[in-house]
C-alpha positions in Angstrom: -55.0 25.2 -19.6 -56.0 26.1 -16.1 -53.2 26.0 -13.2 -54.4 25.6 -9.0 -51.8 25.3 -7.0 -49.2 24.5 -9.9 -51.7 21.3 -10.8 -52.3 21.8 -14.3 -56.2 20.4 -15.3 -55.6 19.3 -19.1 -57.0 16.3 -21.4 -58.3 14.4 -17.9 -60.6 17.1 -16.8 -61.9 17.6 -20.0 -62.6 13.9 -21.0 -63.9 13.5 -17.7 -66.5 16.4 -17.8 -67.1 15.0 -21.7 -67.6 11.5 -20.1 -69.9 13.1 -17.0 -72.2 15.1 -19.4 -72.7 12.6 -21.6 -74.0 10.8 -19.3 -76.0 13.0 -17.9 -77.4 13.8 -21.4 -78.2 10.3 -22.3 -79.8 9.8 -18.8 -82.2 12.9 -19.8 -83.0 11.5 -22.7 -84.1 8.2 -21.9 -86.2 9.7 -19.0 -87.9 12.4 -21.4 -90.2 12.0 -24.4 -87.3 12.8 -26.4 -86.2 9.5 -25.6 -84.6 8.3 -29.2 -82.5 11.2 -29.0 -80.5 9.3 -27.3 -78.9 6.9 -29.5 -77.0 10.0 -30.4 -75.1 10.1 -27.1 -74.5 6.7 -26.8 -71.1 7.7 -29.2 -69.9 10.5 -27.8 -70.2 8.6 -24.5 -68.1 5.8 -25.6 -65.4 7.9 -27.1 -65.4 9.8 -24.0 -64.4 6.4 -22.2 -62.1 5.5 -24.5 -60.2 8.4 -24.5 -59.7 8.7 -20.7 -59.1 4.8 -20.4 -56.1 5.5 -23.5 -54.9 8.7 -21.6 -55.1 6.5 -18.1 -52.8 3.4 -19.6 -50.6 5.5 -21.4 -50.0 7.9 -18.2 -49.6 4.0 -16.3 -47.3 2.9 -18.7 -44.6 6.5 -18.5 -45.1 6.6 -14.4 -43.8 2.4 -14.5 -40.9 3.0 -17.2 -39.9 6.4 -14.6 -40.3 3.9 -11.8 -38.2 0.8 -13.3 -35.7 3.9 -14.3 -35.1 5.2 -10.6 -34.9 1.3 -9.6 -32.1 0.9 -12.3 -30.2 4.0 -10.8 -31.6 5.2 -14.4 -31.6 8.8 -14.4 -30.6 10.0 -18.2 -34.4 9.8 -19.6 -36.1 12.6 -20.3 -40.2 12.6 -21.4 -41.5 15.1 -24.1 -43.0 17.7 -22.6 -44.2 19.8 -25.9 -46.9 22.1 -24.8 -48.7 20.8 -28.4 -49.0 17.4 -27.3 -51.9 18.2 -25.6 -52.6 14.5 -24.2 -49.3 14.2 -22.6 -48.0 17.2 -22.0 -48.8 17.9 -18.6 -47.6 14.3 -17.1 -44.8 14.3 -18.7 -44.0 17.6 -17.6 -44.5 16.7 -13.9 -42.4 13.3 -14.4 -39.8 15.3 -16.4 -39.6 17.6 -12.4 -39.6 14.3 -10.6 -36.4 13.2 -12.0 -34.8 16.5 -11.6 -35.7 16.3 -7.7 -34.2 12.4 -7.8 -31.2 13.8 -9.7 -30.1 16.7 -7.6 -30.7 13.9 -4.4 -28.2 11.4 -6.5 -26.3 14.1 -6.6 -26.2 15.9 -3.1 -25.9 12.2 -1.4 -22.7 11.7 -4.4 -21.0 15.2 -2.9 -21.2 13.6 0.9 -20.1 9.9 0.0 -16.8 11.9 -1.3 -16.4 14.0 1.4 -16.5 11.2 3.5 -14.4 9.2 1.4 -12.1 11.9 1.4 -11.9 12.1 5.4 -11.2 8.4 5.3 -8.3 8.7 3.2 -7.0 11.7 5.5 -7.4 9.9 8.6 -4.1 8.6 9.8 -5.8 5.2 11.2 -6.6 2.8 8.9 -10.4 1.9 8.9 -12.0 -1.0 7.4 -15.6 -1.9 7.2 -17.0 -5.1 7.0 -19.8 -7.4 6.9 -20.9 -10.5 8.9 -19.5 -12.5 6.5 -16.1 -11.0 6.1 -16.6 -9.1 2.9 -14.9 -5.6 3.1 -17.2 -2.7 1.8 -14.7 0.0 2.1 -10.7 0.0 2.9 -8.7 3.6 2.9 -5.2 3.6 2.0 -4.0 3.7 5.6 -5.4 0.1 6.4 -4.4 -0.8 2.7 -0.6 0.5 3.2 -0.8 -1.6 6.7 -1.0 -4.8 5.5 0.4 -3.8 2.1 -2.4 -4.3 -0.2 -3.7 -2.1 -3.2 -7.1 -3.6 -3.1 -9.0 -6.0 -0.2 -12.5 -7.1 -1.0 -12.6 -10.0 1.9 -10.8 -10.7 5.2 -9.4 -14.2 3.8 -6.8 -12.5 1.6 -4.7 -11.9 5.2 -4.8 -15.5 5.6 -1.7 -16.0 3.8 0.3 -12.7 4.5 -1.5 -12.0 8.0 -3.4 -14.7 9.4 -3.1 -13.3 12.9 -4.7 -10.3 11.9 -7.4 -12.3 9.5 -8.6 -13.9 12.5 -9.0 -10.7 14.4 -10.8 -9.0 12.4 -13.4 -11.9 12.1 -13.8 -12.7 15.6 -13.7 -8.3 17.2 -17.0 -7.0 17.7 -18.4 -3.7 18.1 -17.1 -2.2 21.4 -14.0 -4.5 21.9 -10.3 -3.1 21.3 -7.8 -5.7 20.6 -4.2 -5.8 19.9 -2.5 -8.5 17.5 1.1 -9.2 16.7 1.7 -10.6 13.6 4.6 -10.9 11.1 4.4 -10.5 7.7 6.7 -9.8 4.8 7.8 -6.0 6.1 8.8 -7.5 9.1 6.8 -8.0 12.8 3.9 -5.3 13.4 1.9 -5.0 16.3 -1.3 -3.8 15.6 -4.6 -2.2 17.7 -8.0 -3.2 16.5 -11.2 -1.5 17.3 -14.7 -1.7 16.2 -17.9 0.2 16.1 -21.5 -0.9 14.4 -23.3 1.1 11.8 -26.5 0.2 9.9 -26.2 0.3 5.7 -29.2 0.0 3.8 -30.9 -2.5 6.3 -27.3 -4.5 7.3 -25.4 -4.5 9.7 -21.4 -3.4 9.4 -18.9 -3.4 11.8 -16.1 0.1 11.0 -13.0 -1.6 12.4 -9.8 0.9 13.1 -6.1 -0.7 12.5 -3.1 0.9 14.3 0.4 0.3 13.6 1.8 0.6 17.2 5.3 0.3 15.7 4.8 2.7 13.0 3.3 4.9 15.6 6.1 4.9 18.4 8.9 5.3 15.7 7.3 8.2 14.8 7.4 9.5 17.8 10.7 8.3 18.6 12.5 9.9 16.1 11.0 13.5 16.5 12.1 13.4 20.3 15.2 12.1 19.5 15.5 14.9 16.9 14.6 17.5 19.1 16.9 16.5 22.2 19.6 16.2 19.9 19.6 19.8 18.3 19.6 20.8 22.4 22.3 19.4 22.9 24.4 19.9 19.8 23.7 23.1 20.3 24.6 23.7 24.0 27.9 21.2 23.4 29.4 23.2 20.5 28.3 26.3 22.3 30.7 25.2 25.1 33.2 23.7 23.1 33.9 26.3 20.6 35.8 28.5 23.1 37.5 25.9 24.8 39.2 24.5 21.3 39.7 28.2 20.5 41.2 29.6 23.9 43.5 26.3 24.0 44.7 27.3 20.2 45.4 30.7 20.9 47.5 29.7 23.8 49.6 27.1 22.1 50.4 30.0 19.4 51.4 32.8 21.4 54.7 32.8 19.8 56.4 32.4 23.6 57.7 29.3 25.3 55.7 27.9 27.4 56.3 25.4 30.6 56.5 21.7 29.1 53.5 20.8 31.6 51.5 23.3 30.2 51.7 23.2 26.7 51.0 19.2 27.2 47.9 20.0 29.0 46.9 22.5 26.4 47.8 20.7 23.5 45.8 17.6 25.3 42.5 20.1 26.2 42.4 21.2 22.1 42.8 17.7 20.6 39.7 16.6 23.0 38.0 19.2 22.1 38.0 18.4 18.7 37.3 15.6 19.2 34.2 16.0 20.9 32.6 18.6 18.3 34.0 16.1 15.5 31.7 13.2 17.4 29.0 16.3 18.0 29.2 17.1 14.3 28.1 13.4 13.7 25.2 14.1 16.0 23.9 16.6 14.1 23.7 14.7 10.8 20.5 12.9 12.5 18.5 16.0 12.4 20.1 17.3 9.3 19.2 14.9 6.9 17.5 17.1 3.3 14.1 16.6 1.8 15.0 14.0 -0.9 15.5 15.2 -4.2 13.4 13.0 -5.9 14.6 11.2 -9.1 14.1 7.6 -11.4 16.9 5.4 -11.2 17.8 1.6 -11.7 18.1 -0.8 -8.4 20.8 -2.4 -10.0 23.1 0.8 -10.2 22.0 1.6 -6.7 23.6 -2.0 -5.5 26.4 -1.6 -7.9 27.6 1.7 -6.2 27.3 0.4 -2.6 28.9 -2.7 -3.6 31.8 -0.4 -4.9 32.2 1.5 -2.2 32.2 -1.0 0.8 34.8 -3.0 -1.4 37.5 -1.9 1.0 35.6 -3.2 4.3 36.1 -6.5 3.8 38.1 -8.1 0.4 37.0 -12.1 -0.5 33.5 -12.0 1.0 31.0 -13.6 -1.6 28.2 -11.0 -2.6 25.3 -12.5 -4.9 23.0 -10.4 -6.2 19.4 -11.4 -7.2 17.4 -8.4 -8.9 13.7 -9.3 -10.6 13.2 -7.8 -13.1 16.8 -6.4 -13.7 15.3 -3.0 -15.1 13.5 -2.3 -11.8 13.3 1.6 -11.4 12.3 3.9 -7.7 11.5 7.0 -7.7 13.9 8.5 -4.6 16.8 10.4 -3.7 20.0 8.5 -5.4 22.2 10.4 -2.8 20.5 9.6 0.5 19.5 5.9 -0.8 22.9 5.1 -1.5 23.9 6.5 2.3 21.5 4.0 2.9 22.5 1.1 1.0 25.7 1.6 1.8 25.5 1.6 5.5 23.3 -2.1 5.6 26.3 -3.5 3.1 29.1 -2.3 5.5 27.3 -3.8 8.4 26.7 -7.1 6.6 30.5 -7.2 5.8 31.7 -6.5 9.8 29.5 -9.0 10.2 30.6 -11.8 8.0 33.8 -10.2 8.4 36.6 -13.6 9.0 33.9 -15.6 9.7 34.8 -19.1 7.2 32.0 -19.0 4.1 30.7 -15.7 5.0 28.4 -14.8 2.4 26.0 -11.5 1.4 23.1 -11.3 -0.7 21.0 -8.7 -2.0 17.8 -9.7 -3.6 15.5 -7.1 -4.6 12.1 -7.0 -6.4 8.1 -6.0 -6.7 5.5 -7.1 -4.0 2.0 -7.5 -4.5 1.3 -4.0 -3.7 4.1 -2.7 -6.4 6.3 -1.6 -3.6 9.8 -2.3 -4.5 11.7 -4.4 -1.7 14.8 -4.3 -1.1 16.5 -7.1 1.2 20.1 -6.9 2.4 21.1 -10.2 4.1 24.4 -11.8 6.1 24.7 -15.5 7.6 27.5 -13.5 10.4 25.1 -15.0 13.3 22.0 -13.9 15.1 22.5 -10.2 16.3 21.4 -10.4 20.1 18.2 -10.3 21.8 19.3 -6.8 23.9 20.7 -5.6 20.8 17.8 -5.8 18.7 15.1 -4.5 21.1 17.9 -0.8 20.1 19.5 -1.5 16.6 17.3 1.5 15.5 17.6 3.6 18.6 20.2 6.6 17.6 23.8 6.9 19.6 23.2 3.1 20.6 26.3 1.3 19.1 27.8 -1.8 20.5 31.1 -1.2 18.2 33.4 1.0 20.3 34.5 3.5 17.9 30.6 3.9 16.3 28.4 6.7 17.0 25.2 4.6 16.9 23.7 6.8 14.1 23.9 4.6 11.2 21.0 2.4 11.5 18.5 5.0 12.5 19.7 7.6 9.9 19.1 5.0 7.6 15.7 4.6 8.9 14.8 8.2 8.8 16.1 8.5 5.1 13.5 5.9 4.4 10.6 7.1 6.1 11.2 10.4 4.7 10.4 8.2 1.6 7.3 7.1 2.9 9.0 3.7 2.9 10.3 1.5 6.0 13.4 -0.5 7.0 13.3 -3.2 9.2 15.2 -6.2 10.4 12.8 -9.0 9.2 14.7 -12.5 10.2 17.4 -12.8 12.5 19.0 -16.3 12.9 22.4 -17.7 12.8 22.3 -18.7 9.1 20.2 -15.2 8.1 20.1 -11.9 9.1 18.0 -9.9 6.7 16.9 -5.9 7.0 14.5 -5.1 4.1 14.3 -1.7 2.7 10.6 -1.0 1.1 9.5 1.7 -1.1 6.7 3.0 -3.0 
């Protein structure tokens, strides 16, 4: 078999130049005396045409199947390319190379839809991308954990949970930034919506970015808060540790000292301890472990916390509603009873002598499987002024608290990748909800 140019000349040339001389034999003969002769090319030119019209439907017929194949995202057949089969060899060789080049393309263009996939899911916005009807092509786990979904395939499945944030996302178009408050079962969020255009295999798509604002600022909050705390703590004991011990080794000397004196030293050492015991409570904000991770009941964890706040507040009714009863997280049992307990003992101060003051705890499994947690008191509405800092650490309206409560608890969960937040707050129902993964 001949090769030009890696073109391989097989059973097509050599019908052809069959077909073309036969022709040209028959042609001499009827022009030339010899005239009768040819009746006996009148076969051979027939077969000749035969043959190359079988080779040509045959070669139609493999290039359509490889065609419907590619059209069906088809790319597991493979033509035999035996060197014997001399009729087919060759075009079956070259549609056998075809699909290789398709194939390595399927796969190149596979390799970049993960890698951008992959830089979706690392991005800390969420980004949704969606069509002019509202269908969602693509949703990464950031936009998902937002609005606390494990799949979305339209906009209308906000209506229900976020119809704020349903409507926004139908009416923003690309170049417009808009920022929607809506509440939903985690509490109120204030989100930031942006969109850009892109065209997808001849359609139009709008990529639209979600931004917790709240998530965002708490965030931030609590690393600056963490920061300017371990400054302080740090200068404080640094200037308190002599003072408590100087005032101590004064008031032991083993010699009498003037009455005055040993009241104003005796006075400077109690206050000093009393600061670094209040500065020693400001350093359990920064100093809260990585959680030990662990499987345990919800029902055990309310159990304990129920236990252990029993003491804050005797006679106040507690109902407990837990669905289904063998409900299991995966947390730190230590740091999520600190938390626990600290919502209960603030429920009971609140209901605390109050006339039909009652607690419940309900806990159970959202749509996303998150397990929620919700903690709730009818002790009256906690204040505007007060709620606008129940999380910010040090704030405390009791006047023997340190503030720190509240926003401990709030770090302990977010160190879970979960959230706590106050999510009604009337006089017949205060509820905070803990939710975890």
């Amino acid at each position: 078999m001949k090769r030009h140019e890696g073109i391989a000349y097989g059973p097509v040339a050599g019908y052809a130049a069959l077909l073309s001389g036969s022709a040209a034999a028959l042609g001499w003969a009827v022009t030339s005396p010899w005239y009768p002769l040819a009746i006996l090319f009148v076969p051979l030119l027939l077969l000749a045409l035969y043959r190359l019209l079988r080779l040509y439907g045959n070669s139609i017929r493999r290039v359509t199947f490889m065609f419907n194949a590619v059209d069906n995202d088809d790319l597991t057949f493979r033509f035999n390319d035996d060197p014997s089969k001399v009729d087919s060899a060759m075009l079956n060789a070259a549609l056998n190379r075809i699909k290789e080049i398709l194939l390595r393309a399927k796969m190149r263009a596979e390799e970049r839809e993960r890698y951008y996939q992959l830089i979706m899911e690392c991005a800390q916005t969420g980004l949704i991308t969606i069509n002019d009807t509202g269908s969602v092509y693509q949703a990464n786990g950031e936009a998902l954990r937002i609005f606390g979904m494990q799949r979305m395939t339209h906009i209308r499945q906000l209506e229900t949970s976020a119809p704020e944030a349903c409507r926004a996302l139908a009416a923003i178009r690309p170049g417009e930034k808009l920022r929607v408050t809506c509440v939903t079962e985690s509490g109120e969020m204030a989100l930031t919506l942006g969109c850009s255009e892109i065209v997808l295999e001849k359609q139009r798509l709008r990529v639209v970015t979600v931004g917790d604002i709240n998530s965002e600022l708490n965030e931030m909050q609590i690393e600056s808060w963490s920061k300017l705390t371990r400054i302080l703590t740090h200068e404080i004991m640094n200037s308190l540790a002599p003072v408590t011990s100087l005032s101590d080794t004064l008031l032991h000397l083993g010699r009498p000292l003037d009455r005055d004196v040993e009241q104003g030293l005796d006075t400077i050492s109690a206050t000093s301890r009393r600061l670094m015991a209040f500065v020693e409570s400001f350093r359990r904000f920064t100093r809260i472990p990585e959680p030990q991770k662990e499987p345990f009941e919800v029902r055990e964890l309310v159990r304990q916390a129920v236990a252990l706040t029993a003491a804050e507040g005797g006679g106040i009714e507690i109902a407990t509603d837990i669905e289904p009863q063998e409900t299991l997280i995966y947390a730190d049992k230590a740091l999520m009873g600190q938390v626990a307990v600290n919502l209960l003992k603030n429920a009971r101060e609140a209901v605390g002598g109050r006339p039909g003051g009652r607690i419940e705890i309900r806990a159970r499994i959202d749509a996303a499987e998150h397990v929620v947690i919700e903690i709730s008191n009818n002790g009256g509405a906690i204040p505007a002024e007060v709620t606008e800092n129940i999380f910010t650490p040090f704030f405390s309206t009791k006047t023997d608290g340190s503030g720190i409560g509240l926003s401990v608890s709030r770090r302990i969960m977010q160190l879970h990748g979960g959230s706590l937040r106050l999510t009604a707050n009337t006089d017949s129902r205060v509820t905070f909800t803990l939710r975890i993964g």
